[in-house]
C-alpha positions, -999 to +999 in steps of 0.1 A: -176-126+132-163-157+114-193-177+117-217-152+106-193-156+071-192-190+069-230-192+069-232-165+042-209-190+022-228-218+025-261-203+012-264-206-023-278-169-035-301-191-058-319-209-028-334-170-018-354-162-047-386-191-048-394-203-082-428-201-094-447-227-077-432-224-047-396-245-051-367-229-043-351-215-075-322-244-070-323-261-103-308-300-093-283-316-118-293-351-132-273-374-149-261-371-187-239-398-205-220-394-236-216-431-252-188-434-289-183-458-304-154-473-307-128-463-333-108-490-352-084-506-331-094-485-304-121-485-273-156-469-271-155-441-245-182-431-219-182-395-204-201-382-177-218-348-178-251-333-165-286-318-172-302-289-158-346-289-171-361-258-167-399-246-180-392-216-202-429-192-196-451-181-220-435-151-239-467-138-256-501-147-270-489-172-292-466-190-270-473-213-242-438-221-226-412-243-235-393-271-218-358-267-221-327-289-211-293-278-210-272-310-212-231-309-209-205-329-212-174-309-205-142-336-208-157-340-245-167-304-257-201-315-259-231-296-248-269-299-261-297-275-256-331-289-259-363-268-260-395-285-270-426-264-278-463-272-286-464-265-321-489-232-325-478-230-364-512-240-383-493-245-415-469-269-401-481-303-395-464-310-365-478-315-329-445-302-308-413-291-322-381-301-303-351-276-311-318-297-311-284-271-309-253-282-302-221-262-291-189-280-294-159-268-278-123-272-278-121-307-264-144-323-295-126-337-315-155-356-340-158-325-370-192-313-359-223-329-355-236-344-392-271-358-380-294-373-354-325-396-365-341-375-331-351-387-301-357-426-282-375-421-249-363-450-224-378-462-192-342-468-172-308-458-183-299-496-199-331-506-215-343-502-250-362-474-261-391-462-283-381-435-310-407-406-312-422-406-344-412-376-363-387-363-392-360-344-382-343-312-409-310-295-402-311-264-396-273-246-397-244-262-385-248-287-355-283-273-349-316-298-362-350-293-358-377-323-349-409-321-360-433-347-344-461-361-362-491-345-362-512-377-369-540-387-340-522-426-330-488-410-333-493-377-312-508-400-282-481-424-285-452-395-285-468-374-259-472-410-235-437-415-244-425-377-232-447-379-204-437-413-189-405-424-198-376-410-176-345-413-202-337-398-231-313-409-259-298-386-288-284-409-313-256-386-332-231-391-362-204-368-362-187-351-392-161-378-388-186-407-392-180-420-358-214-428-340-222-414-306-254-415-281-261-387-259-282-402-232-295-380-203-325-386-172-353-363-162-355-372-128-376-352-103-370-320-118-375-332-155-403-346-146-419-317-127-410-295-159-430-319-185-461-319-161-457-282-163-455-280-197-483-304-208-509-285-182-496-254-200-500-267-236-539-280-232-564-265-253 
C-alpha cells in the first residue's frame, strides 16, 4: 500500500550497507566556505558549499590508506579534492603528501587556479591559523602537490596540527590574480577519518 512506499522513500539505500567500523555508510556533509576577495570597486563574495571526508583503504603492500575530502562549492564552479597519504617514497623527503586537484566548472569565472602556498590548520572557523610546514609544486593545470617536511620538530608540529585543529584553509590565487580562501571543517566525520588514518599510518 502507500505507506509501505513512503517508508521505502525515506530510507536512504546508503543507510543499509554498514561501513567498516560499524557506522552506517551515511557519509554527513560539513561546512565548506569559499571567501574572494574583493575586486576593484566591487565586494568580496562568500559562497557556501560542503565536504564529504572519507578514509580511502590500503590498496596494496605499499599503501596504507588515504584521507580524502571532496569539498564543493557549486554557485562558484569550484570543487577540491583532497587526499593526504603517509609518504612511503624513501627518496622523497617528505613525511605525508597532500594531493590538491581542482575541477572548475562553468560558473568559475577566475581563469584557473595559479597557486596555493598549501594548507593553514585552524582551531574555529574565524580564528587564525598555523600553515603546515611544507613546499608545495604544481603539478598540471589546477592540480598541486604538498609535500610536508620531513624534519623531526616539523613532522610533530604538522601532524599535532592535522590531528587537532578542526578547520582547514586553502589560500588560492586564480589565473586572474584575484585572491580566494577555500575554508572547510572536519567535524565528527573528519575527525573520525584522521584518527583512522594516523592508526593506519604507524610504524
Amino acid at each position: 500500500g502507500a505507506t509501505g512506499e513512503t517508508v521505502a522513500e525515506a530510507t536512504p539505500p546508503a543507510a543499509e550497507a554498514p561501513a567498516p567500523g560499524g557506522e552506517a555508510g551515511v557519509i554527513v556533509a560539513q561546512r565548506a566556505l569559499l571567501y574572494e576577495e574583493p575586486l576593484p570597486g566591487g565586494e568580496g563574495t562568500r559562497a557556501e558549499g560542503q565536504a564529504l571526508w572519507t578514509f580511502v583503504p590500503a590498496s596494496g603492500p605499499d599503501d596504507r590508506g588515504a584521507i580524502r575530502a571532496e569539498i564543493a562549492i557549486p554557485d562558484h564552479g569550484v570543487s577540491l579534492v583532497m587526499v593526504i597519504r603517509r609518504n612511503q617514497d624513501a627518496s622523497l623527503p617528505a613525511s605525508h603528501l597532500v594531493d590538491l586537484q581542482f575541477t572548475l566548472g562553468t560558473q568559475f569565472t577566475g581563469n584557473g587556479i595559479s597557486t596555493t602556498p598549501g594548507l593553514i590548520l585552524k582551531p574555529t572557523e574565524d580564528a587564525r591559523g598555523d600553515p603546515l610546514v611544507g613546499a608545495v609544486a604544481p603539478v598540471a593545470d589546477n592540480h598541486f602537490w604538498l609535500a610536508l617536511s620531513s624534519v623531526e620538530r616539523d613532522v610533530t608540529r604538522n601532524v599535532s596540527l592535522l590531528r587537532e585543529r578542526d578547520w582547514i584553509d586553502v589560500p588560492i590565487r586564480y589565473g586572474n590574480r584575484r585572491r580566494a580562501i577555500l575554508t572547510f571543517e572536519k567535524g565528527g566525520p573528519g575527525n573520525r577519518v584522521f584518527e583512522q588514518a594516523f592508526a593506519a599510518w604507524t610504524p
